[in-house]
C-alpha positions in Angstrom: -1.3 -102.4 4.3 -0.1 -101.6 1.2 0.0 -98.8 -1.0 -2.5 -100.0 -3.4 -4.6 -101.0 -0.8 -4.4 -97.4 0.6 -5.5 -96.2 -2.4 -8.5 -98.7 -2.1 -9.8 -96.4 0.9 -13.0 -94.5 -0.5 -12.3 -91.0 -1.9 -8.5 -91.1 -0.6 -6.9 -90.6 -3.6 -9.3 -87.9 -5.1 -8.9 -85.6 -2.0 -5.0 -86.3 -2.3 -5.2 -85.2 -6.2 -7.7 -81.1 -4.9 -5.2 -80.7 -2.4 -2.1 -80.9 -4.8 -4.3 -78.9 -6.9 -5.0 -76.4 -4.7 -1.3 -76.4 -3.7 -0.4 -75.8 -6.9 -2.9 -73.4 -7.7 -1.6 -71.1 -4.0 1.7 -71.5 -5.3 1.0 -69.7 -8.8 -1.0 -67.5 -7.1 1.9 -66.6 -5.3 4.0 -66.9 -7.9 1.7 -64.1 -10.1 1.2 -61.7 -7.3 5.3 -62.0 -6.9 5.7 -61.1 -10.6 3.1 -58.5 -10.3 5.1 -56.1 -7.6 8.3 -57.4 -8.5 8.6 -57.2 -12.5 4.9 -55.1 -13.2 5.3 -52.8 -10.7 8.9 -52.5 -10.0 9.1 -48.7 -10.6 6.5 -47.7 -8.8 7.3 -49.7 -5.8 10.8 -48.6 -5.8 9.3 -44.9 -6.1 7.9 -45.8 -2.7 10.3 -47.3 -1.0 12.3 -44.3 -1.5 9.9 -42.2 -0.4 9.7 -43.4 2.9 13.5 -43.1 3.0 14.2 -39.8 1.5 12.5 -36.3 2.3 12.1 -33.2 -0.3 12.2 -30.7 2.2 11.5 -27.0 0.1 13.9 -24.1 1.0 11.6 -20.5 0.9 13.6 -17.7 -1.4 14.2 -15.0 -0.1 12.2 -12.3 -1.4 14.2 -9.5 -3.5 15.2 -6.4 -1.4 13.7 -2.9 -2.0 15.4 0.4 -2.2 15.1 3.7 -2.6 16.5 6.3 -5.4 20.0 6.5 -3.6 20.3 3.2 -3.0 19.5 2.9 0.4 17.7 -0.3 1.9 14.4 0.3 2.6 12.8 -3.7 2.9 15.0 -7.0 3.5 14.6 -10.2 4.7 15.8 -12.2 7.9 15.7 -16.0 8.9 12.5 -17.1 11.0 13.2 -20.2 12.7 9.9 -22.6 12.3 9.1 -26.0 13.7 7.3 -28.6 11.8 6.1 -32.4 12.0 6.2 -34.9 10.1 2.9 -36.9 10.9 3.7 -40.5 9.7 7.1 -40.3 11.9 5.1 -39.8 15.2 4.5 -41.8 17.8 1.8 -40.1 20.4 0.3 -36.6 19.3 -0.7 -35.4 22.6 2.9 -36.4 24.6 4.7 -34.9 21.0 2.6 -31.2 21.7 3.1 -31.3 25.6 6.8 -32.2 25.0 7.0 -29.3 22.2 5.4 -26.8 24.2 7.7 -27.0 27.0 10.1 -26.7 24.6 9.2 -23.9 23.4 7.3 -22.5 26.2 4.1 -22.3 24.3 0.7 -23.3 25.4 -0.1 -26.9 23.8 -3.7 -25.2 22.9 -2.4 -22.9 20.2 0.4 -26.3 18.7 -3.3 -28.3 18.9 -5.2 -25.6 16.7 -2.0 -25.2 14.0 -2.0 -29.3 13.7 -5.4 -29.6 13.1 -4.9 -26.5 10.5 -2.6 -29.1 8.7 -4.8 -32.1 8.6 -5.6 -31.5 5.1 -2.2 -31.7 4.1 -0.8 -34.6 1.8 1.0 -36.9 4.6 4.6 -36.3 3.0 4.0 -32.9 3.8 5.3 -30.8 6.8 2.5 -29.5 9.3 3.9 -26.0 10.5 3.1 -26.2 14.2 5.2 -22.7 15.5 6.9 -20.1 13.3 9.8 -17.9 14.2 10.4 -19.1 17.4 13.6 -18.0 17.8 17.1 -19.1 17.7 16.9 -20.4 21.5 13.9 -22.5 21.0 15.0 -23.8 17.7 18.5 -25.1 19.6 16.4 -26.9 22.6 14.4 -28.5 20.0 17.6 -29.7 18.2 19.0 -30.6 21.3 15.8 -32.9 22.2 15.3 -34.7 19.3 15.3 -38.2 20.7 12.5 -37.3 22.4 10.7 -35.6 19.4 10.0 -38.1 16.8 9.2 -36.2 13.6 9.8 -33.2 14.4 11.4 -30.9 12.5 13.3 -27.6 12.4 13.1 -25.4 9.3 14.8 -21.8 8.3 12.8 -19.6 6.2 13.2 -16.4 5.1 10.7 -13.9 6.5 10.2 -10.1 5.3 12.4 -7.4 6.9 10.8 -4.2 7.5 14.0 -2.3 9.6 11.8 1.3 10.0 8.4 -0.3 11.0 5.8 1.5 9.8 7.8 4.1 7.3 6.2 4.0 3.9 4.0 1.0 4.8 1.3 1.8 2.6 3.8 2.3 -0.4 5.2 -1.2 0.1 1.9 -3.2 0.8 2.3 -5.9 3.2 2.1 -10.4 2.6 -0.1 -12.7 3.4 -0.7 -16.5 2.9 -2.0 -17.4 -0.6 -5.3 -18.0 -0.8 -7.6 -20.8 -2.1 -8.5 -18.2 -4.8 -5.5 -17.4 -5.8 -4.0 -20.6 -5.9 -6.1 -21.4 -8.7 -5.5 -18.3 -10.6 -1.3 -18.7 -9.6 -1.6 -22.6 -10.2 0.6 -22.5 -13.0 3.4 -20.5 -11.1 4.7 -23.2 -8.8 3.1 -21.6 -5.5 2.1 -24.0 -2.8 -0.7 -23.4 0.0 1.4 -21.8 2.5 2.8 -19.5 0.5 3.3 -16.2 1.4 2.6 -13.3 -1.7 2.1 -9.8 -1.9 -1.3 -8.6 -1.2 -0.9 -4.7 -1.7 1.8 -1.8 -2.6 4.7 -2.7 -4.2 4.9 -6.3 -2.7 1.9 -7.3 -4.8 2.7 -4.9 -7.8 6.2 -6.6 -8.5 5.4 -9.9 -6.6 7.0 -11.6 -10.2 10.2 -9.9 -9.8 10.3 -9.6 -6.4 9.3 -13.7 -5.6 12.2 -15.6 -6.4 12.6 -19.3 -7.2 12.7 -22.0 -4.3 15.0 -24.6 -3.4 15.1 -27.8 -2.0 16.7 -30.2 0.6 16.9 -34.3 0.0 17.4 -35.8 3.0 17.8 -39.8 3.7 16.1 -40.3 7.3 15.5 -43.4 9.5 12.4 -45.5 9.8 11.4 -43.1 12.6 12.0 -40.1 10.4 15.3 -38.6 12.0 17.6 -37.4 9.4 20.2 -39.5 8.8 22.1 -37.4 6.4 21.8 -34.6 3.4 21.8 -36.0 -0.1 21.1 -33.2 -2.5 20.8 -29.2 -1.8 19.4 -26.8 -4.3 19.9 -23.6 -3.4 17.0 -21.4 -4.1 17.5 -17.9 -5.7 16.6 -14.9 -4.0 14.0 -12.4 -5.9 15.4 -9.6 -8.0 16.1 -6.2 -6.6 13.8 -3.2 -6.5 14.8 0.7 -6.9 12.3 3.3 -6.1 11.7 6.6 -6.9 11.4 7.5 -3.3 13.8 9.5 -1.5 14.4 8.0 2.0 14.8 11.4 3.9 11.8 13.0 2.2 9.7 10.3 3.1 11.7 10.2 6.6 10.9 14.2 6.9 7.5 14.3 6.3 6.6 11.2 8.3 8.2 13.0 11.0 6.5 16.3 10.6 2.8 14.7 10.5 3.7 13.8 14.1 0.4 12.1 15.6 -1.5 13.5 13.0 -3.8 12.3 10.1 -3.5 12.8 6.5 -1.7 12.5 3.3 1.6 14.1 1.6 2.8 13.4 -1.5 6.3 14.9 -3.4 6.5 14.8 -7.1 9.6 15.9 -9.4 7.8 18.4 -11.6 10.0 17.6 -14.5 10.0 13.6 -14.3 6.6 12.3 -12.3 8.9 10.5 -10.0 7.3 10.1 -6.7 9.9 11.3 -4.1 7.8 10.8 -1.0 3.9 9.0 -0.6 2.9 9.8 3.2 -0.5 8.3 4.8 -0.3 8.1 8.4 -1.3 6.9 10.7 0.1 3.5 9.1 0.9 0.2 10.0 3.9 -2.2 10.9 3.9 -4.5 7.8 6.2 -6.8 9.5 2.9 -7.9 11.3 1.2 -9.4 8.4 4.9 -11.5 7.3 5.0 -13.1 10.0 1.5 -13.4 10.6 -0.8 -11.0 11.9 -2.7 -11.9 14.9 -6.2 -11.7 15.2 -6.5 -9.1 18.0 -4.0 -6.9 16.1 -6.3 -7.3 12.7 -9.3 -6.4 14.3 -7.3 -3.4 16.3 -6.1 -2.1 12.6 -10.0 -2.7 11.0 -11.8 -0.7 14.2 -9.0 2.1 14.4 -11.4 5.5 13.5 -8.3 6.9 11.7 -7.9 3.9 9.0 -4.3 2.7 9.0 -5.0 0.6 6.3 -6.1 2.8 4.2 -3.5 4.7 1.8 -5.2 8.4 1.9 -3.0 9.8 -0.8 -4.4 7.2 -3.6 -7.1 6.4 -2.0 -8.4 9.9 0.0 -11.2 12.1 -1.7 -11.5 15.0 -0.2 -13.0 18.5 -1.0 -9.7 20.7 -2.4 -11.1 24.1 -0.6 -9.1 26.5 -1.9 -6.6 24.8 -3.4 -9.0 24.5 -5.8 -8.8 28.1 -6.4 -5.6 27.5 -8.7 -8.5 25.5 -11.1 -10.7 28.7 -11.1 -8.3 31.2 -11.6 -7.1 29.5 -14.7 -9.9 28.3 -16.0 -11.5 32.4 -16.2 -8.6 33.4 -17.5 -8.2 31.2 -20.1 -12.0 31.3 -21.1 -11.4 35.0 -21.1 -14.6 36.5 -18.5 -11.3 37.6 -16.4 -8.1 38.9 -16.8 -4.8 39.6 -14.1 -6.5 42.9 -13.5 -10.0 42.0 -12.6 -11.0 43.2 -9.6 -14.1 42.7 -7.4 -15.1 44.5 -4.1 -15.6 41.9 -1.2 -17.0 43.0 1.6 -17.3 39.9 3.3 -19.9 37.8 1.3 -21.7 37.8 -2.0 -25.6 37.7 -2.5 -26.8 34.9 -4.9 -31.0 35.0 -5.4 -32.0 34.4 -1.5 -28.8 32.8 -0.5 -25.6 34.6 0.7 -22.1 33.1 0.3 -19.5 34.2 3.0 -15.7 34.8 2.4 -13.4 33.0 4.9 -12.9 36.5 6.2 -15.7 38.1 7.9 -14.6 42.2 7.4 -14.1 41.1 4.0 -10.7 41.7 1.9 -11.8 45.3 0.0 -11.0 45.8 -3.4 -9.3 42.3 -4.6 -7.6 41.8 -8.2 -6.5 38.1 -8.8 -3.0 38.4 -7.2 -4.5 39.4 -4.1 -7.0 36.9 -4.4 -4.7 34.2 -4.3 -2.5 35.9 -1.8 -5.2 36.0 0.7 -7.7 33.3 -0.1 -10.7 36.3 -1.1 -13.4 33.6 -1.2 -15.7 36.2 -3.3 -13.3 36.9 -6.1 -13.3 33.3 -6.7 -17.3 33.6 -6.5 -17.8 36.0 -9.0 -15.1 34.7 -11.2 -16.4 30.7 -11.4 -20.1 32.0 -11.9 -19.2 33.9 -14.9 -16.8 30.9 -16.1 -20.1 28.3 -15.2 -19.3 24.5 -14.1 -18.6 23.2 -17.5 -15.3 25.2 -18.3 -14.4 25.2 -14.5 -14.8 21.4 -14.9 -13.1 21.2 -17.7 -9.8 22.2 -16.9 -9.5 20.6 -13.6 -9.5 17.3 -15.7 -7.0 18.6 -18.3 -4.8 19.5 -14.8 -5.4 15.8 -13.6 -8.7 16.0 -11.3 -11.5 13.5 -11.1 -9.7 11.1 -12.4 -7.0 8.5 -12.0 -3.8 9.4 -12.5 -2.5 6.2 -13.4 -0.3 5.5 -10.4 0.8 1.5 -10.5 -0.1 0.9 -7.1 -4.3 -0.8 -6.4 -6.8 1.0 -5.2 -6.2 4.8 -6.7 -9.6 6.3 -6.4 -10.9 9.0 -8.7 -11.8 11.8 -7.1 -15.3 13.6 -8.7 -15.5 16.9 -10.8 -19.2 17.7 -11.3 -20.5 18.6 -14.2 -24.2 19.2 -15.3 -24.6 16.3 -16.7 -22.9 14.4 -14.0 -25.4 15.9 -12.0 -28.4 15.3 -14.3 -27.3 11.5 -14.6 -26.7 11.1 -10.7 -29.7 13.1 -9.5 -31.6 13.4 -12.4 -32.0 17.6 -11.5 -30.5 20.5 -12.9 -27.3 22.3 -12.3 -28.2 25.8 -10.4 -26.0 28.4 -10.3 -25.1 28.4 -6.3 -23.8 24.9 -6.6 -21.0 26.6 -9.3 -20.2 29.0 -6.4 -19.5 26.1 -4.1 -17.5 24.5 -6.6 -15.2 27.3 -7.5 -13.7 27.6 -4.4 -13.4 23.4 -4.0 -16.4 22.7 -2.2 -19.3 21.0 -2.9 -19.6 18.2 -4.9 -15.4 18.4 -5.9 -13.1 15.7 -4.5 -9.8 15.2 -5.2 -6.8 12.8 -3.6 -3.8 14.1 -2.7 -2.3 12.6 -5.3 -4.2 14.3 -7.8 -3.2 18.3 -6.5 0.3 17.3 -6.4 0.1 16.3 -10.0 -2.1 19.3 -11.0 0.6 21.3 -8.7 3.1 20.2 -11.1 1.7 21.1 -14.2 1.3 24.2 -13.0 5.1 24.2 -12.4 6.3 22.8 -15.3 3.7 24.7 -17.8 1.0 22.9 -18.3 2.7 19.0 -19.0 0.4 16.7 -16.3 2.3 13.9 -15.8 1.6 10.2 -15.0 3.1 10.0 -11.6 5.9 6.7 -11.3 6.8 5.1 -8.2 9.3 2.3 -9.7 12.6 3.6 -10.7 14.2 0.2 -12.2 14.1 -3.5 -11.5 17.2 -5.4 -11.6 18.9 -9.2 -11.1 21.7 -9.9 -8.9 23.6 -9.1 -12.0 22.7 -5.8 -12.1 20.7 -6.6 -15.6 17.8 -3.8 -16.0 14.4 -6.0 -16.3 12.0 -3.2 -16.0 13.4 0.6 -16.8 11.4 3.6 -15.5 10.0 6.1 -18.4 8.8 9.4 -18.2 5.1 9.6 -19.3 2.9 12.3 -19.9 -1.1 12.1 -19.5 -1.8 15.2 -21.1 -0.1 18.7 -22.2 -2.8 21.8 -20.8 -2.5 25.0 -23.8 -2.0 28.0 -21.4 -1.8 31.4 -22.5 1.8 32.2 -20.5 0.9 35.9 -19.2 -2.2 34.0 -18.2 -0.2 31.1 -16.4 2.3 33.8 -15.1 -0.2 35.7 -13.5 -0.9 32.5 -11.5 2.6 31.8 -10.8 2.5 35.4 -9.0 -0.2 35.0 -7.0 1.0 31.3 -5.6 4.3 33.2 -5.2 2.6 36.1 -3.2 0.7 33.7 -1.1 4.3 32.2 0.8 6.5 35.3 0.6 4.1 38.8 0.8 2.3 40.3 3.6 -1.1 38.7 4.3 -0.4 35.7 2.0 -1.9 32.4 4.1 1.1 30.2 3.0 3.4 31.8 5.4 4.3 29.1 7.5 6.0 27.6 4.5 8.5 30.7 3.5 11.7 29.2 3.1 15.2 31.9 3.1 17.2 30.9 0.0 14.2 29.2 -2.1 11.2 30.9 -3.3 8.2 28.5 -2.7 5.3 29.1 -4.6 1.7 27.5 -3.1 -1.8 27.3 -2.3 -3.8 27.3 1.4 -6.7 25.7 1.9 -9.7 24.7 4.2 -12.1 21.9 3.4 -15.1 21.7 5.4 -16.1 18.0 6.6 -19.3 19.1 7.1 -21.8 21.7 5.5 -20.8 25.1 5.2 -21.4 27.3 8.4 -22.0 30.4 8.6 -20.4 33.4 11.1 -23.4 33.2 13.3 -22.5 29.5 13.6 -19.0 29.9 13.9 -18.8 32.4 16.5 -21.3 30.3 18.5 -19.3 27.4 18.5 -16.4 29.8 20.2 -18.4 30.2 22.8 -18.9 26.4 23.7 -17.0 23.3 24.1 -14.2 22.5 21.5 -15.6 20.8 18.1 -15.7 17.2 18.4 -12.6 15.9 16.1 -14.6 14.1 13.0 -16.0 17.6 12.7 -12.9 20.2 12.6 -12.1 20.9 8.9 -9.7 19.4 6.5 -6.3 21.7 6.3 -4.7 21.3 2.7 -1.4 22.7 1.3 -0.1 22.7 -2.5 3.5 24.0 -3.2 6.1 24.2 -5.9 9.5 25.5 -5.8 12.0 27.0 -6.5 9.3 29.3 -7.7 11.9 30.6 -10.8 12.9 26.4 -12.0 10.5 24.2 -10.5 11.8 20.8 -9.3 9.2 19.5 -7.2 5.8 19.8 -6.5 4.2 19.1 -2.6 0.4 18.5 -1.7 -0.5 17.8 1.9 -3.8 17.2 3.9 -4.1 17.1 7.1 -7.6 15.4 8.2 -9.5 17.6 10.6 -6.2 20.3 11.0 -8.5 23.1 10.8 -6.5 25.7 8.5 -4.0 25.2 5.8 -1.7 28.1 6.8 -1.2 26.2 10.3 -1.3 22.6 9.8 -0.6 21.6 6.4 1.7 24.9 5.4 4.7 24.0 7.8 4.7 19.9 7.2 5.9 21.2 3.3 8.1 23.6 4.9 10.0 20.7 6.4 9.9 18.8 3.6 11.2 21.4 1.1 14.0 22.2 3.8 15.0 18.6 3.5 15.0 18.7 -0.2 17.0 21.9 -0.3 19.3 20.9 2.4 18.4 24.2 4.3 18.5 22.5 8.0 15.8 23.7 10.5 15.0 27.7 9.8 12.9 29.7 11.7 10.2 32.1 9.7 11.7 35.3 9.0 9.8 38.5 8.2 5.9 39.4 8.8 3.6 36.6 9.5 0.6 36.0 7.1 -2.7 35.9 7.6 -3.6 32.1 8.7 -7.6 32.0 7.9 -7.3 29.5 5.0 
């Protein structure tokens, strides 16, 4: 047959001529969709490709170390070896985990919860599966890694804290970034993962204190082994931190609280410089940088004694007769008493129907303002804040620094309260009555204060009347040693005393260490004069004697009941250099519990060594 004749066959030659058409229409489809990824999309393609063959693996800066005055390292960092996957590199999940926890003789329950944790992740991303494993474990995964596809071993930098819990609340603790503050630290470069300062100094200078990441490019296989190290950027550590703080100050008073609750604070009376910030019991902050567990979270939350909570910014409790020191100079200066006032107590002081006890039941006789302060007469200080009323009382304990923030950098500083009458009109919407100014002249009542506050109205009344913004930060520096953020003296306010009227003060806060009877025995010093303040804040209402001795007779007060001890102290009493306030929750009496803790901290200061007290003891009622 010939061709022509093939042709002739029905419809032959149409269906040859669709498929050539189609042919050629496949073929330029082809020929498009080659042009598209291979001249359109070349870049982006190429982007990809390299993707799959090249990691970004970030490298954590180490976070800036922090110091004290002297130098001395207070907070560091150390490597924390961490194991990772790489999800799109895996072959079986479940034989990967059991494999891993053998390894690394964890339970494949707790690698199963962390890889879920990373599900979210972008899939170029790391899933963190264990973190600071340890050297050991990081070795046997290195040594396995033919049998762990994807997996990989990183080194961070973790937070050092070498003395545990010392100063915890001063430098805060980390934790991961959250959604929250992603969004308000978007612009910073931080990642979700990210550890950041969430209180004390960590969060105050997390800028300086951060540092800038680096990076590892790696080229790996088609399995995602690394097949060699392209590129390393090291990342640079954060900058270095001075504080005010002096180690063995801190160190001493830590020490001295022993199991004890409470708050101590040491101020330089010329500079504001914080020297020591005490709150115990504390915390380990090394818990929360490498990540607290929940058991040991809910054990810090439920603890009755608050470890979390920094009682020197954030404590308000009633001043007892520390507040005395407010009183006394607050009469004198409104003139309704001078040095040589004196009032007979015999024990209490009749008010309309109510009586209002002294501290000492006999009573302290015939009582001028020396003696006053020496021994704590609770009815001098009666009759001397009624004549001086609430409002000039109240008045110069906020000109010394009470009731309000001091404006110490670290979160959270509470204000304390100093009523007034219309503080009391506004809050209660009643009047001010005369018995409530009794209570409040001798720091009871309504009056809260931190600990924080008396030492920086202790130091005014050092220094002459200057009340001073206390300071934590001494200077911020780079690895040069270039100064980013100096340390300045400031002053919140300068308190006009009349000096024979501030004098006479000094000589009764003198007389209350150093002379017979005075309740601040327990912190007499030989070779410094310390000058100070006893006293005794009740927790609960006031008792009277009847109640008191009734208690002696049965069972010992249940501890959330037992009085607040407090201690205020300058010295030497001649110069001033530093100012101490310390409160011991539920000690009882200040001369006991709160008097000897400054003791050893103004032995430290002075470099006195241990001394035993010398000479006749005081009386320790206050």
């Amino acid at each position: 047959m010939s061709i022509d004749s093939e042709w002739a066959i029905p419809g032959l030659k149409n269906r040859f001529l669709l498929i050539s058409l189609a042919a050629v229409a496949i073929f330029l489809l082809l020929l498009c969709r080659l042009w598209y990824l291979q001249i359109i999309n070349t870049e982006r393609y190429s982007e990809l490709s390299e993707k799959n063959r090249i990691r970004y693996l970030p490298i954590s800066a180490a976070r800036g170390p922090i110091f004290d005055r002297d130098g001395k390292l207070l907070v560091d960092t150390r490597p924390s070896f961490d194991v990772a996957i790489m999800r799109q590199d895996m072959d079986d999940k479940d034989l990967l985990l059991e494999r891993l926890a053998y390894y690394l003789d964890a339970d494949t329950e707790t690698l199963g919860r962390n890889w879920k944790s990373g599900v979210g992740f972008p899939a170029y991303r790391p899933v963190p599966l264990a973190e600071d494993v340890g050297r050991d474990a990081m070795e046997r995964i290195q040594e396995n890694s033919v049998d762990l596809p994807g997996v990989l071993t990183e080194v961070r930098s973790i937070r050092a804290y070498p003395y545990a819990d010392f100063a915890a609340h001063i430098f805060g603790y980390l934790g991961e970034i959250t959604e929250r503050e992603l969004q308000t630290r978007g612009g910073e470069g931080y990642r979700g993962g990210d550890f950041v300062g969430k209180s004390g100094v960590e969060n105050l200078l997390e800028p300086y204190l951060r540092g800038s990441e680096g990076q590892r490019r790696l080229e790996v296989d088609v399995k995602g082994k690394e097949l060699r190290q392209l590129i390393v950027r090291e990342p640079m550590p954060g900058n270095r931190v001075y504080l005010s703080l002096r180690h063995d100050l801190q160190l001493a008073a830590e020490t001295a609280f022993g199991d004890q609750a409470g708050s101590a604070v040491v101020l330089d009376v010329r500079t504001g410089e914080i020297l020591a910030l005490v709150s115990r019991p504390a915390f380990n902050p090394e818990l929360f940088a490498r990540g607290i567990t929940g058991p040991e979270w809910i054990a810090l939350l439920q603890d009755p004694r608050h470890p979390l909570q920094d009682k020197a910014i954030k404590g308000q409790y009633p001043p007892g007769s520390t507040f005395k020191i407010v009183t006394a100079l607050a009469a004198l200066e409104a003139g309704v008493v001078t040095p040589s006032t004196s009032y007979d107590c015999e024990g209490s002081m009749t008010l309309g129907d109510s009586k209002f006890r002294c501290w000492k039941k006999r009573g302290h006789g015939r009582t001028d303002l020396e003696k006053a302060l020496r021994e704590s007469c609770d009815v001098w200080f009666y009759k001397a804040g009624l004549e001086t009323g609430i409002d000039r009382l109240s008045e110069m304990a906020f000109a010394l620094g009470l009731g309000a923030r001091t404006g110490f950098p670290l979160d959270g500083e509470k204000d304390g309260l100093i009523p007034t009458k219309q503080w009391k009109r506004k809050r209660f919407r009643a009047p001010w009555y005369n018995g409530e100014t009794v209570i409040a002249a001798i720091g009871q009542g309504y009056v809260l204060t931190t600990p924080l506050q008396l030492a920086v109205m202790t130091a005014a009344v050092a220094n002459g009347g200057t009340v001073l913004q206390p300071t934590l930060i001494k200077r911020v520096e780079d690895w040069q040693g270039k100064e980013l953020l100096p340390s300045e003296r400031m002053i919140s306010n300068t308190v006009q005393l009349r000096p024979g009227n501030l004098a006479a003060v000094r000589r009764g806060l003198e007389a209350v260490v150093n002379a017979p009877h005075g309740t601040g025995w327990a912190s007499r010093l030989d070779g410094v004069k310390v000058a100070g303040k006893t006293g005794t804040a009740q927790v609960v209402r006031l008792k009277s004697d009847e109640e008191k001795e009734k208690e002696k007779d049965e069972k010992e007060e249940p501890y959330r009941f037992r009085d607040h001890a407090l201690f205020v102290a300058y010295a030497p009493a001649a110069a001033p250099e530093i100012a101490v306030s310390v409160v011991v929750e539920h000690g009882e009496h200040g001369g006991s519990a709160a008097a000897p803790i400054a003791r050893n901290i103004l032995e430290t200061y002075f470099g006195l060594g241990t001394q035993t007290p010398v000479g006749e003891p005081g009386d320790a009622g206050d």
